[in-house]
LUMSEZA-645615 format. One record per residue (C-alpha): x, y, z; residue in three letters. Coordinates in steps of 0.02 Angstrom, whole numbers, padded with zeros to 5 digits, always signed. Example, Ala and Ser with C-alpha at 12.3 -4.5 7.8 and 13.67 -1.06 7.14 Angstrom:
2
+00615-00225+00390ALA+00684-00053+00357SER
This chain:
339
+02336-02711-03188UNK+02458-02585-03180UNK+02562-02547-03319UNK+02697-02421-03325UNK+02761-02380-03501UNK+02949-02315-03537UNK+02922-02189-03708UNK+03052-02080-03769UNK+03164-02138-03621UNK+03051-02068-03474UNK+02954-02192-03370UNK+02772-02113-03350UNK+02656-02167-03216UNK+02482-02163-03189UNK+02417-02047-03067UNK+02327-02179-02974UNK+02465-02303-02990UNK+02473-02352-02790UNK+02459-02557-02798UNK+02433-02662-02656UNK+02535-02778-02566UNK+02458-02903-02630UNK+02464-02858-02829UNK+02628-02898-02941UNK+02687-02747-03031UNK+02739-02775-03195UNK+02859-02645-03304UNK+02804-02646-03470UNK+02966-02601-03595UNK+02895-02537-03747UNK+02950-02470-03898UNK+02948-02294-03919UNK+02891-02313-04120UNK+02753-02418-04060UNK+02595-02397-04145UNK+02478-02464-04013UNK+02559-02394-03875UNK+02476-02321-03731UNK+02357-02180-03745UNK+02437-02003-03680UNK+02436-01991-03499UNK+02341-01853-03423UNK+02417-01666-03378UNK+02433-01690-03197UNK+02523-01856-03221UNK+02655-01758-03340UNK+02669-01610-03227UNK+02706-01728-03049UNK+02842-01810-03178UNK+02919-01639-03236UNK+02934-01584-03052UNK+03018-01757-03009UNK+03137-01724-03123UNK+03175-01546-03092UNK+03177-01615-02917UNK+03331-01727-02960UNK+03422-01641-03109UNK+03519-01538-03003UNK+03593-01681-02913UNK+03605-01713-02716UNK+03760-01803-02731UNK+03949-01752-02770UNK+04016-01854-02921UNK+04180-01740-02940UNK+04202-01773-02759UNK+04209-01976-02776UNK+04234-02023-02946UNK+04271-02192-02915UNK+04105-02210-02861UNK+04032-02070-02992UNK+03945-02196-03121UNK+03852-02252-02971UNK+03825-02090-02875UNK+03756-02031-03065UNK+03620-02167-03079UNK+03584-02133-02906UNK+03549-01958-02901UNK+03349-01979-02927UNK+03348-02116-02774UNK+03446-02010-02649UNK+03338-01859-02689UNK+03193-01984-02603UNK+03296-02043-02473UNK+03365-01883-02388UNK+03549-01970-02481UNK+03553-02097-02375UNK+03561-02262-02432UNK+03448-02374-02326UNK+03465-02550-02314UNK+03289-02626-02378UNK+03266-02505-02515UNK+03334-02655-02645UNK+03246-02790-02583UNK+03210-02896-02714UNK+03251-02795-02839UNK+03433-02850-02869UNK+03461-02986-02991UNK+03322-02924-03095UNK+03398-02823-03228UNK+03280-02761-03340UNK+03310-02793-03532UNK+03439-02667-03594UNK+03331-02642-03773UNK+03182-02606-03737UNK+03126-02610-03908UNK+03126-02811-03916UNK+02948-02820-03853UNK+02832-02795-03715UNK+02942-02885-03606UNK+02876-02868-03411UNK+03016-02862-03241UNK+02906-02925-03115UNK+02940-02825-02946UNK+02895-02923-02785UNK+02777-02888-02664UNK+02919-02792-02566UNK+02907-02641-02675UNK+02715-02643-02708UNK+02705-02500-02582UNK+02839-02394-02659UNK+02779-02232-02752UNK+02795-02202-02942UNK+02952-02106-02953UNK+03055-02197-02804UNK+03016-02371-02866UNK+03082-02306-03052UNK+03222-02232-02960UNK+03276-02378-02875UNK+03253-02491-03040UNK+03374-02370-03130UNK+03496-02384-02997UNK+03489-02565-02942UNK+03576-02634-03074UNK+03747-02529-03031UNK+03711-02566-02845UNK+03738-02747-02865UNK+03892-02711-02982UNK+03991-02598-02876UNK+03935-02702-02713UNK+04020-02849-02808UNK+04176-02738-02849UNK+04193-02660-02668UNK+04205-02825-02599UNK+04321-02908-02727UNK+04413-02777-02633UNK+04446-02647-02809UNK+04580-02532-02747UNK+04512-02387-02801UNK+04350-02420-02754UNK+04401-02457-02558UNK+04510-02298-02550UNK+04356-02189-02563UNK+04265-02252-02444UNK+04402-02241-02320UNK+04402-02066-02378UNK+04220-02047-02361UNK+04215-02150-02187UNK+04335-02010-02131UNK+04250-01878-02198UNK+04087-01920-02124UNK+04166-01948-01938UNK+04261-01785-01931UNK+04089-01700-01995UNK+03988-01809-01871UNK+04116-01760-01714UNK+04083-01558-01788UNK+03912-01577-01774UNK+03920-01654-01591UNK+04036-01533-01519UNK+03912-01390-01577UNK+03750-01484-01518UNK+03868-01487-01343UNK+03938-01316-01320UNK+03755-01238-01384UNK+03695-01356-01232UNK+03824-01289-01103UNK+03780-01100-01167UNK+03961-01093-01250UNK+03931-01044-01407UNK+04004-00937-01416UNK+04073-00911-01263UNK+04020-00740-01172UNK+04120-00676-01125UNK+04229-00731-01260UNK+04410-00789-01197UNK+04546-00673-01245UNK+04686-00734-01378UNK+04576-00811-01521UNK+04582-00690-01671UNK+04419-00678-01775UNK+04498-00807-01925UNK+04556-00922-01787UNK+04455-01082-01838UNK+04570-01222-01772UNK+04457-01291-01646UNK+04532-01466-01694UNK+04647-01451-01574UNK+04574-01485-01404UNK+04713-01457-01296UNK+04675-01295-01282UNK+04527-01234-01149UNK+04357-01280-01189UNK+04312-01094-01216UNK+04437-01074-01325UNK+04389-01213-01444UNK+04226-01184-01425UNK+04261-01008-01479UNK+04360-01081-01639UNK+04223-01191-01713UNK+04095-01040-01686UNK+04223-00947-01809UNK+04229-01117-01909UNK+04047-01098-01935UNK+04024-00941-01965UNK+04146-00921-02093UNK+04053-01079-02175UNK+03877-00984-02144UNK+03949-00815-02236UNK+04050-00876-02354UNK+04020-00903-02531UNK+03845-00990-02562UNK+03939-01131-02709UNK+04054-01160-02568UNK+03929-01197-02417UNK+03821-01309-02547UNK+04007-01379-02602UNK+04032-01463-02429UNK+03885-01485-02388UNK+03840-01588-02533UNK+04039-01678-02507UNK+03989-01744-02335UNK+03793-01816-02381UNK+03894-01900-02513UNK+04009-01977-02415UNK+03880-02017-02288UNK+03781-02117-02458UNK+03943-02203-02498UNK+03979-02258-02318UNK+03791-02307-02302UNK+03821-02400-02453UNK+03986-02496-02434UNK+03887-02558-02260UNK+03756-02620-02334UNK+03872-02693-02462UNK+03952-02808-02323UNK+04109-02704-02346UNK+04205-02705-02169UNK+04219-02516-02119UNK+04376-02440-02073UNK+04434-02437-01886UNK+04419-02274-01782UNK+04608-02201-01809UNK+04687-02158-01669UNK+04691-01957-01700UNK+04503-01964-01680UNK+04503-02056-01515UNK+04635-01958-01436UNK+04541-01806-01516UNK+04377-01877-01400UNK+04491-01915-01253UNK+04551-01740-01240UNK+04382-01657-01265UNK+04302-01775-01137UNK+04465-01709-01030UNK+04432-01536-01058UNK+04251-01560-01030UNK+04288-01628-00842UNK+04396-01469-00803UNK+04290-01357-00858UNK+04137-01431-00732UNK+04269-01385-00609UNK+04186-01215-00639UNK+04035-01232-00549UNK+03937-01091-00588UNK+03975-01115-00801UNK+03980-01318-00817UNK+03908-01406-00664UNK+03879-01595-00645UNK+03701-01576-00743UNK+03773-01469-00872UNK+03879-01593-00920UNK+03760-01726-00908UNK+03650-01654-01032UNK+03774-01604-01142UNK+03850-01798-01160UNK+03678-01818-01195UNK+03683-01698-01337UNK+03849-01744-01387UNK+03800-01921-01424UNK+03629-01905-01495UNK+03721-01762-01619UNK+03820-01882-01685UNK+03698-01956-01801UNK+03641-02097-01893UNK+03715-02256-01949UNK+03875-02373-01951UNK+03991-02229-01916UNK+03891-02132-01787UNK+03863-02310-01686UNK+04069-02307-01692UNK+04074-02145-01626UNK+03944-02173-01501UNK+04045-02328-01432UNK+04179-02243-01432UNK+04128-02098-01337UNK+04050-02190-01201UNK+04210-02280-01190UNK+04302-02156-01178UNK+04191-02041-01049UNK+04168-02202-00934UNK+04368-02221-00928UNK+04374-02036-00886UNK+04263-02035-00751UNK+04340-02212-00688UNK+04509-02122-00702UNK+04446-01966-00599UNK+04365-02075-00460UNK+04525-02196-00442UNK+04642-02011-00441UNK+04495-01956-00289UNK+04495-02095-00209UNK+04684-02100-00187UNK+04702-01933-00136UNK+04547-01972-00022UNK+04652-02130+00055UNK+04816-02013+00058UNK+04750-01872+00159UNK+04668-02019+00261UNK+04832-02082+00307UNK+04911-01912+00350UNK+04780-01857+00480UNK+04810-02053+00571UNK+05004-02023+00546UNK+04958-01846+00626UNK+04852-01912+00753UNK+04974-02033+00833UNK+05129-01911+00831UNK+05160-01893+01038UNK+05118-01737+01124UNK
């Protein structure tokens, strides 16, 4: 009821091609010399098409970046252009294990696509077809455990946390009215962008990764799209080596002592009353967490922060409580001294 024709290597859809849950979708491969093929589609069909594909051609996703992973970040590039580059973890339902016929000039041979994908648009469900079949491949190959294959996305799961942990210390200090600082601390040139290393005031990293992104704001445009399109790539592989099955790298230790000493430098700076109070830093936890994302890595961090903060705060109450118990003991000491 619904045919879909591949001619001249494009899949063309009819405009009113929106089945039902309840209709089977059938792919119809047919030859592009075939005499009786389908009538011409109409204008508006071609046009939606042409801007689908200008849509995609200049690609959301880095395949110089990763290029283990490049044959499947290439086949991809038209499904994360409808998923934001994420890779979700129904999209596929039901649609691996059904490769389509590699020549499609045998016949009008139908793929029958389950009732899963009956909602799915024109362009997205042909997008996912293209891919699936390289899905289930380099799923297969990530968890045979292909050495090349597993390096990247430890690269990528890397990438992707230091990029989430950026994000969430901006969402914080923009929260805590520290970004940048004003006034701004004294000492930090204008190219000083190491706010990686937290052991430094909060004002003063906070000062560093406003310089961090504001050389990335003014820099060269190619350079800006360059890392920005490195990290949503890395975010689709890690997306993708979870929904694989793949077991995700642990939280290195450089990261968690990187969250320990921020947490740390949060809790002296609410020593400040008037700049970072207790509901200051309430909210920006808040923010800190919630900045951190989506997905498998962001849960991580998110685990991990808490962790960490509720430590922090356990550590800080034990250290009051026994200086609280110490001065205690001097004023009774005090008290019983003879007069």
């Amino acid at each position: 009821k619904y045919p879909v024709w591949l001619k001249c290597g494009r899949l063309r859809f009819p405009q009113e091609f929106r089945p039902q849950p309840s209709h089977r979708v059938r792919l119809f491969m047919a030859s592009a010399a075939a005499a009786d093929g389908p009538a011409p589609l109409p204008a508006a069909s071609d046009a939606q098409s042409l801007l689908f594909e200008k849509e995609c051609a200049s690609g959301s996703l880095d395949e110089e970046a990763f290029k283990r992973f490049a044959p499947l970040l290439q086949v991809s590039q038209a499904y994360a252009s409808c998923s934001g580059c994420r890779f979700r973890s129904s999209s596929f339902d039901g649609l691996l294990g059904r490769r389509a016929p590699e020549d499609a000039t045998s016949g009008a041979l139908p793929v029958e696509v389950p009732c899963a994908r009956a909602r799915d648009p024109g362009p997205r469900l042909a997008a996912k077809l293209r891919a699936a079949p390289l899905v289930e491949d380099f799923s297969a190959r990530l968890l045979r455990g292909e050495e090349g294959l597993v390096e990247e996305v430890d690269r990528a799961y890397r990438i992707v946390m230091a990029e989430s942990v950026r994000n969430a210390m901006m969402g914080m200090f923009q929260t805590l009215d520290m970004f940048p600082p004003n006034p701004p601390p004294t000492g930090v040139g204008d190219d000083d962008c190491t706010f990686e290393d937290v052991s430094a005031p909060l004002p003063i990293i906070a000062q560093r990764l406003y310089h961090d992104h504001a050389r990335r704001v003014s820099g060269p445009l190619e350079g800006i799209g360059r890392l920005h399109r490195r990290a949503m790539t890395a975010a689709f592989i890690v997306d993708f080596a979870e929904v694989a099955g793949f077991k995700l790298p642990a939280i290195p230790e450089t990261l968690q002592s990187m969250l320990r000493e921020v947490s740390a430098r949060v809790e002296e700076a609410s020593k400040d009353q008037g700049s970072c109070g207790p509901a200051s830093r309430a909210r920006a936890r808040d923010v800190f967490l919630r900045s951190l994302g989506v997905g498998a890595v962001s849960e991580s961090l998110r685990m991990e922060v808490s962790k960490v903060w509720t430590e922090h705060r356990t550590s800080v109450l034990l250290t009051a409580a026994a200086a609280a118990v110490a001065v205690g003991a001097v004023a009774v000491a005090a008290s019983r001294k003879p007069r």
